[in-house]
N, C-alpha and C positions, 0 to 999 in steps of 0.2 A: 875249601871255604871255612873249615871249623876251624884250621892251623892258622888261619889270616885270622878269624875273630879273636881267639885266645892271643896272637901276635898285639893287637889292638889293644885287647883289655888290658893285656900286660903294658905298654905303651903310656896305656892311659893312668893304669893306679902306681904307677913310677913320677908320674908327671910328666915323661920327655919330651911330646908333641907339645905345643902352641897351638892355641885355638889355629889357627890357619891350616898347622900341617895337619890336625886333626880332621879339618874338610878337603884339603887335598887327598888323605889317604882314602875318606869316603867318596868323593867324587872319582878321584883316579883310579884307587887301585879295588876297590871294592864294590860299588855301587854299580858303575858304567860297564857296560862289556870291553872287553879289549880293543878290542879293534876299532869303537870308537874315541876310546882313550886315547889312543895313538894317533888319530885322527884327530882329535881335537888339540892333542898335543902340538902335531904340526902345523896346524892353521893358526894356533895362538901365537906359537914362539915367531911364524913368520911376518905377523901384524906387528908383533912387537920388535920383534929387529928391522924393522921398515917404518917406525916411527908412528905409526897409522892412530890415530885417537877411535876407541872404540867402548863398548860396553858391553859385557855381557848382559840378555835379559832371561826371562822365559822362566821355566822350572830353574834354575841355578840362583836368577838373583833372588826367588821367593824362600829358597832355602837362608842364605846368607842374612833374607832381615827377618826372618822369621823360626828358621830351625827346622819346618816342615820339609819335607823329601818326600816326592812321588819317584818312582822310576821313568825316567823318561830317555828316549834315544835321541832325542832333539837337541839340537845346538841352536837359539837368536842370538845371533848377534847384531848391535845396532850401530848404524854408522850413519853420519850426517853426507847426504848427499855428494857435498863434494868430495868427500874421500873416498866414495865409491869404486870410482876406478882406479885410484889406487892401490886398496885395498884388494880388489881382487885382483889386480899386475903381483899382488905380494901372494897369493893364494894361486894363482897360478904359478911362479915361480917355484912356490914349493912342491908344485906336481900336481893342482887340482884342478880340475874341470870349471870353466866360467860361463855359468846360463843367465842368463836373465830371464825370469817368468811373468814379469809385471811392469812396465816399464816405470809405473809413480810407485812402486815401492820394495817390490821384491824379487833380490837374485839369489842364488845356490852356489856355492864352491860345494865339488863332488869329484870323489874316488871310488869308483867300482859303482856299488849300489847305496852307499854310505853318502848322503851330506850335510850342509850346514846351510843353514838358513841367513843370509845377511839381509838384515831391514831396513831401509832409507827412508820408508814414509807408511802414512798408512794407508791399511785397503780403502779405505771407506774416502780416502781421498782430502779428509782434512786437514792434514798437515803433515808435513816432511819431519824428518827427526834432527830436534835444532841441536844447537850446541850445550843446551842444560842436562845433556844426558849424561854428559860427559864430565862437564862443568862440574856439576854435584854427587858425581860418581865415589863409590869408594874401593879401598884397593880390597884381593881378595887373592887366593890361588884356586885354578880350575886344573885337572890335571898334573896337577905337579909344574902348571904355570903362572906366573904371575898375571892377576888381568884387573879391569876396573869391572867390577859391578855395577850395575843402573840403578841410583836411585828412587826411594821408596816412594816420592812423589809423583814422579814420571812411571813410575812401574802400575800405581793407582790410578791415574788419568789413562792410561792408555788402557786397560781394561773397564772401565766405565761401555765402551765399545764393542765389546767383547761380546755379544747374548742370543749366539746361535742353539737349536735345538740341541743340537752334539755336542756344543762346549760353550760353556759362560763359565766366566770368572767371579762370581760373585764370592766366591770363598776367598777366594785370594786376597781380595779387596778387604774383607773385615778380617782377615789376618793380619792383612798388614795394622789395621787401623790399633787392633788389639795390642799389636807388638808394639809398633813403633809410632804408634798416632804422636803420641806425647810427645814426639819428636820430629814430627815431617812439619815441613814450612805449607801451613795452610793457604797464606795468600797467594804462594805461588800455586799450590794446587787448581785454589778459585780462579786466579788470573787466567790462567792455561786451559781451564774446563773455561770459559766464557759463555755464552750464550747455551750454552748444552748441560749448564747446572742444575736443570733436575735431575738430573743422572747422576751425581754427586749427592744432592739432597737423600733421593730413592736409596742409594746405597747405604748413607749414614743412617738413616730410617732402619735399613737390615741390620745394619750393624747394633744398632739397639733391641732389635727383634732376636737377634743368636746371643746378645751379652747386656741383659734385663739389668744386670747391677754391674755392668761398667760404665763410666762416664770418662775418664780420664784422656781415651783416645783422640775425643775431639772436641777442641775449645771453645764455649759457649758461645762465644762471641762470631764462631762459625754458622752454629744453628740458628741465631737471631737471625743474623746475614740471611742466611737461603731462606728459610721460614718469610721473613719478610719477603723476599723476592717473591714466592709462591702466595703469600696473601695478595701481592701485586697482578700476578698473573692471572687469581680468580679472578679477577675483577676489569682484566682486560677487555677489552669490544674484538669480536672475532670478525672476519672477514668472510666468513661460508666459503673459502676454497678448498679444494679438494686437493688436500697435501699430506704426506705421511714421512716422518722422519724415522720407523722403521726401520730401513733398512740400511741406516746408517748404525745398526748393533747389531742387523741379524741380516744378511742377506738373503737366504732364505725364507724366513720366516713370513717374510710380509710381502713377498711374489703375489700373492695369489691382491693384496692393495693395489699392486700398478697396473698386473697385468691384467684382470679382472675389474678391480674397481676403477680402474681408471685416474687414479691416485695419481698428483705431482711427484716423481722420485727425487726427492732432495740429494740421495747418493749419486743418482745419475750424474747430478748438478757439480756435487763437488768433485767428482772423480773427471769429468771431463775440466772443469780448471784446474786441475792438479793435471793433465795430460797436458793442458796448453801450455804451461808452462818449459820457456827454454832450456832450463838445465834437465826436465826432464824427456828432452826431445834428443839434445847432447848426450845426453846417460844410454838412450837407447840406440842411438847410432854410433858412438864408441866402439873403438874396432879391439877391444878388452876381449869382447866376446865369445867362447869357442862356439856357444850356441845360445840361441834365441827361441822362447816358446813363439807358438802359431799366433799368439796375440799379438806380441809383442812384434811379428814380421808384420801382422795386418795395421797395426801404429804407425810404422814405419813407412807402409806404402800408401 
């Protein structure tokens, strides 16, 4: 380890890496243990010699717009629905295990006890992963492969979501804002968060709470927007029903609202129209499969 960091430094006060190869050499040959390196290695060069549109997300794309690095053993990768089963036709060819554990969002390609995570939609069931993932992607190397990144926009909205006891992402979100606010397409972020913009507001609110004297992340014309939306909403007439959008951030957390208080589950709601739907009836009866979680058989029958 000490003969690769002094190989590095040297590397670096020469100049010969390229920001790229300089995170290739962190992600690939330093950072990651081997065996998932290798791993990751093969599932990426196989997507990409099979033409497959995908993105990397998770800890790697937070690295890429941000610089921040946790140690993680996790591989997301995001793939729009219908290249689903392609993709894992290409992951299985290269020798990996094809499970599906969710039928509206998530499958595994897996080698021994090692795998990757591939995400087509989300859990909470509000929406599939469209084609702007991809769209607005930037290039990047993982591995010592070439891959697309998930943009900073889509990487912020989809943590908005995020706010289990064990893990929320609220740091991630005003890192990014910090880093690369001055630069993310805000209307697409508003557009894409729609009705679920207080969760955006609430975030930009923290994001002012951790960085007192920064303003530049995000554009005034942003806060007006949500600001006003929330003067609207005080002022709303409520309806006295018993509904809790809870547990569309935290699934656990708000159990004790549905199943005690006897609360509307709004996730129930949208998790079951995100199952009605065909292609993800199609995704789950796909004969792709080497295996199928228990749920995903009880969907099926």
């Amino acid at each position: 380890m000490g003969e690769v960091s002094r190989t590095l430094a040297q590397a670096r006060k020469l100049g010969t890496l390229s920001r790229e190869e300089e995170r290739s050499v962190t992600h690939g040959d330093f950072w990651v243990p081997e065996a998932e390196r290798e791993l990751y290695k093969v599932a990426l060069s196989a997507l990409n010699a099979a033409g497959i549109g995908y993105v990397v997300a998770g800890a790697y794309a937070i690295y890429e717009h941000t610089g921040i690095y946790r140690e993680t053993k996790d591989l997301d990768i995001f793939v729009d629905p219908t290249n689903l089963v392609s993709a894992m036709r290409a992951l299985k060819d290269a020798g990996m295990v094809a499970r599906l554990e969710q039928p509206h969002w998530l499958a595994k390609a897996m080698q021994g006890e090692l795998f990757i995570d591939i995400i087509f939609g989300m859990g909470n069931g509000l929406a599939m992963i469209d084609d702007d993932w991809y769209r607005y992607s930037r290039p990047a190397i993982l591995a010592a492969t070439p891959v697309r990144v998930a943009p900073a926009e889509e990487l912020l909205w989809h943590r908005l979501f995020i706010s289990e006891r064990h893990r929320q992402d609220m740091a991630d979100i005003v890192h990014l804002i910090v880093c690369v606010g001055a630069r993310m397409d805000w209307r697409r972020i508003i557009a894409k968060t729609g009705g679920h913009w207080p969760l955006l507001l609430a975030q930009i609110q923290m994001y002012d709470y951790v960085y007192p004297e920064h303003r530049d992340g995000v554009p005034r014309w942003v806060r007006e927007e949500l600001l006003s939306r929330a003067r609207n909403e005080m002022d709303r007439d409520r309806s006295g029903e018993q509904v809790t959008r809870g547990p569309l951030i935290s699934r656990f957390s708000f159990l004790i609202d549905v199943n005690e208080w006897k609360m509307k589950d709004l996730r129930e709601e949208m998790v079951t129209r995100a199952l009605d739907q065909p292609l993800v009836h199609a995704l789950a009866a796909s004969d792709v499969w080497d295996e199928r979680s228990e749920q995903v058989e009880e969907f099926l029958a």
